[in-house]
C-alpha positions, 0 to 999 in steps of 0.5 A, spaced: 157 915 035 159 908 038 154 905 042 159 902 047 162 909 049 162 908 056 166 901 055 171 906 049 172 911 055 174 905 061 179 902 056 181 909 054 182 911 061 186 905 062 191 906 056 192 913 058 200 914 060 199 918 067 198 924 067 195 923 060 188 926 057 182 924 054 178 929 051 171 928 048 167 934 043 160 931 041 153 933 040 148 934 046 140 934 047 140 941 051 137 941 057 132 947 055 131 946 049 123 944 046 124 938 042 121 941 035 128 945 036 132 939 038 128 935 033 130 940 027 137 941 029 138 933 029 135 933 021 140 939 019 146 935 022 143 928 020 149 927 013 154 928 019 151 922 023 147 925 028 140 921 031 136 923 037 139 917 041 146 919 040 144 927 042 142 923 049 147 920 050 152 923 057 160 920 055 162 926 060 159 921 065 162 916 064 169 920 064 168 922 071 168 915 073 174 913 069 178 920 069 180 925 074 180 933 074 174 933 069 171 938 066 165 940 062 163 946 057 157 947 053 156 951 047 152 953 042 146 954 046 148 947 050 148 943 043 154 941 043 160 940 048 167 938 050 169 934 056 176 932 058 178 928 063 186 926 065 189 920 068 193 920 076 
């Protein structure tokens, strides 16, 4: 929901205690879906905050630059994901 993630997970990962963890859990525009699927998942979830631009954006991404021993699962069709990383 924060527009500026990728700074949030660089002071983030900064904080972090070694060998600390940051896990993220979010919404996410699956790789395969059409986009009246997409379009009409982000309408039902739209009262929870969701928009078109926040299920594009990649926060894992920027985990894999700030973080090692990453990882990254999808669920529910690749509509939602969760990506943890920890600090050396």
């Amino acid at each position: 929901m924060i527009p500026e993630y990728k700074e949030i997970i660089r002071r983030g990962s900064e904080a972090l205690a070694p060998h600390g963890r940051m896990v993220i859990a979010d919404l996410r525009k699956p790789d395969r879906w059409p986009m009246w699927i997409v379009n009409f998942m982000v309408w039902i979830t739209r009262p929870f905050g969701t928009s078109l631009d926040i299920t594009l954006r990649k926060p894992w991404e920027a985990m894999e630059t700030y973080l090692a021993k990453t990882s990254f699962s999808k669920f529910y069709g690749g509509f939602t994901y969760i990506s943890s990383g920890e600090k050396d």
